[in-house]
VMD Tcl script that draws the C-alpha trace (Angstrom):
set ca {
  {-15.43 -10.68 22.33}
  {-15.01 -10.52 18.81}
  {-11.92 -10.80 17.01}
  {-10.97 -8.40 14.83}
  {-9.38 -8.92 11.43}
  {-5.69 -7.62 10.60}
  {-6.89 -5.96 8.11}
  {-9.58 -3.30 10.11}
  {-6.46 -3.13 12.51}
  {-4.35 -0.36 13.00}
  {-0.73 -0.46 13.04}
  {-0.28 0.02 16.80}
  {-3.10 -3.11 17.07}
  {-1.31 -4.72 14.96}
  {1.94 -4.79 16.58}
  {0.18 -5.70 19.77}
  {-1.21 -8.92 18.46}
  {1.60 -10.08 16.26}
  {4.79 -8.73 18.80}
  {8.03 -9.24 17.54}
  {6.27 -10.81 13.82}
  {5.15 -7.66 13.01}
  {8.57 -6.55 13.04}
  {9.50 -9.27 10.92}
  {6.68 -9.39 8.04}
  {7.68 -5.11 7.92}
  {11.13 -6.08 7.11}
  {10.29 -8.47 4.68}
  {8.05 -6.31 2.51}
  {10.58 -3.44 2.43}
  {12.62 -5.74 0.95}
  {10.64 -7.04 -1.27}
  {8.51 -4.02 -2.48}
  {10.14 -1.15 -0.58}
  {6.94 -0.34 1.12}
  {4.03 -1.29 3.19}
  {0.78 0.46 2.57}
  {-2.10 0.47 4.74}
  {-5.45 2.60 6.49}
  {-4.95 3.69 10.13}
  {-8.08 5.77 11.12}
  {-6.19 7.87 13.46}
  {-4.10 9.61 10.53}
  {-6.04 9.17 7.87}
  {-9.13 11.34 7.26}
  {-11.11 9.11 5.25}
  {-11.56 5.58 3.20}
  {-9.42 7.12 0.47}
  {-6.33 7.61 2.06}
  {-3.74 5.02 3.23}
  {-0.37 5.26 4.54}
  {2.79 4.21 2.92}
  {5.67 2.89 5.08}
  {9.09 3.02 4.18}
  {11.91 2.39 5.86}
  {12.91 5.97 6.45}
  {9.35 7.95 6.53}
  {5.42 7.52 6.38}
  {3.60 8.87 4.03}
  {-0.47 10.04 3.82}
  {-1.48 9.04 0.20}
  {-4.56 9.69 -1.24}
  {-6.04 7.57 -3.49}
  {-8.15 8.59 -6.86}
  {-11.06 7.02 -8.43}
  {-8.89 6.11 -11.62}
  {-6.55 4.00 -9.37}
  {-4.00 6.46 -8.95}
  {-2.22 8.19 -6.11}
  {-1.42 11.15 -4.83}
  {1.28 12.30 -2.00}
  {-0.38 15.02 0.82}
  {2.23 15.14 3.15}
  {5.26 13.11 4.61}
  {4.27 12.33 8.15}
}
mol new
graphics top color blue
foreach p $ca { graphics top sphere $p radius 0.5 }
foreach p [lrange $ca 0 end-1] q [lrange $ca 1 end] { graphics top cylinder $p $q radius 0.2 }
display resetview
């Protein structure tokens, strides 16, 4: 079977391999940076969109060819 990167993962993968460090590394980038952004092919439509993670909410972000961003919707 072959292993798949954290990266390609989604966030509920994620959490299943890491446990209880996912939880940790989450709080430690909110701190830091407020947010965690990432793709999760089950909300996002397509290779331009990520999520962003805050504390609080998610958010479905869509990101621009100019390497910008914009907000769809609050999830």
């Amino acid at each position: 079977m072959e292993t798949k990167s954290i990266f390609e993962m989604t966030d509920s993968e994620l959490q299943q391999t890491l446990g209880s460090a996912a939880e940790t590394i989450r709080k430690r980038a909110w701190d830091k940076v407020g947010c965690i952004s990432y793709y999760d092919a089950d909300i996002c439509p397509g290779i331009d969109y990520i999520v962003r993670e805050y504390r609080d909410r998610k958010e479905l972000i869509r990101l621009n060819e100019a390497g910008g961003s914009e907000l769809i919707r609050t999830l």
